[in-house]
N, C-alpha and C positions, 0 to 999 in steps of 0.2 A: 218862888215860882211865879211868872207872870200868868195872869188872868187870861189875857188877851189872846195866849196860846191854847190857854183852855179852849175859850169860848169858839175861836176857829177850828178847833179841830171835833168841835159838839157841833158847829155848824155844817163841816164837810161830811161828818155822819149822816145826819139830818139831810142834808142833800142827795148822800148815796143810796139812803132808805127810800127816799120820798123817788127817785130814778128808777131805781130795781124797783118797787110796786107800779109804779106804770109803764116799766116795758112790760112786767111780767102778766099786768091787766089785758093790754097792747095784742100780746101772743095770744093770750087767753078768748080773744074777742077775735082776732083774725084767723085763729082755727073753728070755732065756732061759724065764721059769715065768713066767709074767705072774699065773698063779693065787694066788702066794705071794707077791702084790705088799704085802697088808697086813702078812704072820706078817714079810717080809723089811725091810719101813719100821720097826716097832715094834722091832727086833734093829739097825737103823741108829741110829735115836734114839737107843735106850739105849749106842750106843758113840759115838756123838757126845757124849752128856751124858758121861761118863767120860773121856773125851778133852779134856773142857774143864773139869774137874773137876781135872783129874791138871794142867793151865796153870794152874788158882788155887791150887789149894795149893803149889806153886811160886814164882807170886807170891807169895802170901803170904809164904813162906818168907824171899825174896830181899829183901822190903821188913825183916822181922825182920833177918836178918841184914844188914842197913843201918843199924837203928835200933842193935843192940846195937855191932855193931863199926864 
């Protein structure tokens, strides 16, 4: 069994989990202030894009370390 398939599909979990607790914060905070539904989306985005940033360069990595070893 290769490794590599492990370790991306522990990363894709780990990405899924880390997404669903910040929408679900996200919702949690714009029923609460509904006023800050824009300032609280724009502060979601940006931790979605970094959440799925921090999954490619991972990938990345794991296809690198396929190709070299």
């Amino acid at each position: 069994m290769d490794l590599t398939i492990l370790a991306l599909g522990l990363a894709v979990m780990g990405v899924s989990i880390g997404e669903g607790l910040l929408v679900s914060s996200f919702l949690r905070s714009a029923g609460r202030q509904p006023e800050m539904y824009n300032k609280l989306r724009t502060g979601m985005m940006l931790g979605v894009a970094f959440i799925e940033g921090t999954f490619f360069v991972l990938l990345a990595m794991a296809i690198l370390f396929k190709i070299i070893f």
